[in-house]
C-alpha positions in Angstrom: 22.1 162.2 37.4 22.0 158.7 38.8 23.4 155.6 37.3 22.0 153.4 35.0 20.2 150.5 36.3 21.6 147.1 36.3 20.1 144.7 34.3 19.1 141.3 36.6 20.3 138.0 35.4 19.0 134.5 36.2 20.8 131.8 36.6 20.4 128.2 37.7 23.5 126.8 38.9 24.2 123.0 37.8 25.4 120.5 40.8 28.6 120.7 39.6 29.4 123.7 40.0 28.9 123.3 43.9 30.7 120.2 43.7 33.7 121.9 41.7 33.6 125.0 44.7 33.4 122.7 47.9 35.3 119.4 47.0 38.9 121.1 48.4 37.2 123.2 51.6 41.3 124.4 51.8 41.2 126.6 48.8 39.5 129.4 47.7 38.4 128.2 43.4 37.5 130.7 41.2 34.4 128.7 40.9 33.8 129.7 44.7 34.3 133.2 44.1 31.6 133.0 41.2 29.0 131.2 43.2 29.9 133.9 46.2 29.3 136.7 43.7 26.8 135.5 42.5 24.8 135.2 45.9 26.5 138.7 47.0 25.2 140.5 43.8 22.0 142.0 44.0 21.3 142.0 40.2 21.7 138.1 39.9 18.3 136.0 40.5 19.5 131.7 41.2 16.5 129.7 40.2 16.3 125.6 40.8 14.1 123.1 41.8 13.6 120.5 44.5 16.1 118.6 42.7 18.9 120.3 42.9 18.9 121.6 46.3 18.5 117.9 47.2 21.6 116.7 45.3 23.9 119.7 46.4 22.7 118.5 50.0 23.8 115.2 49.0 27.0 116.7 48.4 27.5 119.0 51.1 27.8 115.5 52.7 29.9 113.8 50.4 32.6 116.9 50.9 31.5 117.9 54.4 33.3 121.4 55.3 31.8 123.9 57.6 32.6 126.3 54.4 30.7 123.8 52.5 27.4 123.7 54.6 27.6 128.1 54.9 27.7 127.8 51.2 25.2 125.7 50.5 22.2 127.7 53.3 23.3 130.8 51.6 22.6 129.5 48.0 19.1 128.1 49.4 18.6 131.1 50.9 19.2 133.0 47.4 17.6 130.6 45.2 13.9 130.9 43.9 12.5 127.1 44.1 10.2 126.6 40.9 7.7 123.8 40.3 9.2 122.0 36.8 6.0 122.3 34.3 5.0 119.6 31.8 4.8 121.4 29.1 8.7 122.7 29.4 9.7 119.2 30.7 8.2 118.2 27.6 9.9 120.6 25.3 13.8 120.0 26.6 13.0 116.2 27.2 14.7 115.2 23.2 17.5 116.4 24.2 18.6 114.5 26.9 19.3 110.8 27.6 16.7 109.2 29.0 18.1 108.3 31.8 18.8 112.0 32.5 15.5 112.8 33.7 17.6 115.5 36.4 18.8 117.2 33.6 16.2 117.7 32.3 14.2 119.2 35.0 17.0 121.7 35.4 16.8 122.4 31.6 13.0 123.1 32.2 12.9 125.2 34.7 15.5 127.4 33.3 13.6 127.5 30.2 10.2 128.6 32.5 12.8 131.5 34.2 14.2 132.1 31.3 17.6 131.7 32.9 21.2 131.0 31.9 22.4 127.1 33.1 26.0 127.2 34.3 27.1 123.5 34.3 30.3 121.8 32.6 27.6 118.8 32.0 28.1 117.5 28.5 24.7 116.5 28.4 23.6 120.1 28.0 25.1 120.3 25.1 22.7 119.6 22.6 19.9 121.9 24.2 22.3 124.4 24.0 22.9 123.7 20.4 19.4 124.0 19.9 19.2 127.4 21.9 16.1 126.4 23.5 18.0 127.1 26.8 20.8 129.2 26.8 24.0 127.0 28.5 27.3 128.7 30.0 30.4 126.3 31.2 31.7 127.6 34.4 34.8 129.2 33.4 32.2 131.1 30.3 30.8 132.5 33.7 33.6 133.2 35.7 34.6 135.6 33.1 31.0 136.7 32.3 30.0 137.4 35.5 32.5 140.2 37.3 32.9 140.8 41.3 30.9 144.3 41.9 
């Protein structure tokens, strides 16, 4: 009898949870070892955008590590890259701040992939009040999501 499949997961990781994994290349975060297991596990889809590949690149700079630039091509490399629709842009866009247009492309296309945002962004807070999008803080996922 063989075991039981694994569910998949999706997931789109927030820029700050890069951020939180690269900004001390010197030690090993728990946030590190969840973006690590969460490239390393088979069962676990990343979805993003344009967006935010191009501001954890920005960051990559801003905390420039050789650890943080392996990171960073391995999560590109894992990541499904989704056009943002109108019509889910339009659906999260209430609520967000205006000016939080980046936000809200993230909250859209995890709404399109039906995937789990793992951020410690307040301003997620009321789409996941809403439930339109469902919202994990990072240490919710650390202890969610299990080295296999």
């Amino acid at each position: 009898m063989s075991a039981p499949a694994r569910t998949s997961q999706k997931f789109l990781l927030d820029n700050n949870v890069f951020i939180a994994a690269i900004k001390n290349p010197l030690k090993t975060s728990s946030t590190l070892k969840l973006i690590v297991n969460c490239i390393k596990d088979d069962s676990i889809e990343l979805v993003g955008n344009e967006y935010i590949i191009e501001e954890m690149q920005k960051y990559q700079e801003v905390y420039a590590s050789p650890s943080a630039s392996l990171l960073l091509s391995m999560l590109i490399a894992k990541t499904k890259i989704v056009a943002t629709r109108d019509e889910s842009v339009l659906k999260c866009k209430p609520y967000f701040p205006v000016e939080e247009i980046i936000d809200i492309l993230h909250a859209a296309t995890a709404l399109q992939e039906n995937a789990t945002i793992i951020t410690n962004d307040k301003h997620f807070e009321g789409i996941k009040r809403k439930s339109l999008v469902q919202v994990w803080s990072i240490t919710d996922a650390i202890n969610k999501i299990r080295s296999t």
